[in-house]
C-alpha positions in Angstrom: 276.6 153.4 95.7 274.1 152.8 92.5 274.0 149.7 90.2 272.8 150.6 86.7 270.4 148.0 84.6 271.2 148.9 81.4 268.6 147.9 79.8 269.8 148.2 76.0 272.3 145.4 76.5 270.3 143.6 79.4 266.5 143.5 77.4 263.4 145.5 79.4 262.8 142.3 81.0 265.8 141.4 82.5 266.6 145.3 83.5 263.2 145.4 85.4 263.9 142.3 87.0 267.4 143.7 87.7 265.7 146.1 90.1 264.0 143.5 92.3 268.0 142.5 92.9 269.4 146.0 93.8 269.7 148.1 90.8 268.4 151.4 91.2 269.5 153.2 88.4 267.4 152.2 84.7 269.8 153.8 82.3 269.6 153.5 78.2 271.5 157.1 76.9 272.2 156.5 74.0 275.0 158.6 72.4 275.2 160.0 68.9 277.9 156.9 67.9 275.6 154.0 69.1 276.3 151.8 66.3 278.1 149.7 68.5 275.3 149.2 71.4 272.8 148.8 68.6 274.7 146.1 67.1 274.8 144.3 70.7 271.4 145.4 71.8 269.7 142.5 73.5 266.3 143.3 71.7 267.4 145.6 68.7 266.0 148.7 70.7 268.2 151.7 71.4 265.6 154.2 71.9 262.4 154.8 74.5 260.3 158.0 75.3 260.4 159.0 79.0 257.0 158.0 79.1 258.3 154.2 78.1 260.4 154.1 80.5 259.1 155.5 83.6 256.0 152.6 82.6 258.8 149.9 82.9 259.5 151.0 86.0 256.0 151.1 87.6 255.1 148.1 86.0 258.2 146.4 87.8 256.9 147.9 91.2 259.0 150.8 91.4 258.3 154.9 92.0 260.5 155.9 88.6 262.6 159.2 89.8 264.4 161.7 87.7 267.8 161.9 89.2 270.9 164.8 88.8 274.1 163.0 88.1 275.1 162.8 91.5 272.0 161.3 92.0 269.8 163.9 93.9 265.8 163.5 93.2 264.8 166.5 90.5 261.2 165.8 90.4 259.2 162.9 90.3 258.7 161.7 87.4 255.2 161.7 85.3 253.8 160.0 82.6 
């Protein structure tokens, strides 16, 4: 099982501290109708580079993995 921190409605903050309690899936798509998330977005942010986020996720102590959708590794991820 995975538990997504999706950080567009949690904030970065609380999404990278959602992976210190079991989450292990940092998830943000954003589709082409977001005008809904945007309007609840905890920070008014709907949009990071790959290079944003995989930073979140060292900076919370975490290897950041690209993952297929049933969640085998693809490659590691780089900045």
């Amino acid at each position: 099982d995975h538990i997504k921190a999706y950080w567009v409605m949690l904030g970065k903050a609380t999404a990278q501290t959602a992976l210190h309690f079991g989450a292990n899936d940092l998830d943000g798509t954003i589709t082409d109708g977001g005008e809904l998330t945007h309007a609840y977005a905890a920070e008014g942010e709907v949009k990071m580079t790959k290079a944003e986020i995989i930073t979140m996720i060292q900076n919370a102590g975490f290897e950041a993995v690209e993952r297929d959708t049933v969640y085998n590794r693809v490659v590691e991820a780089a900045v």
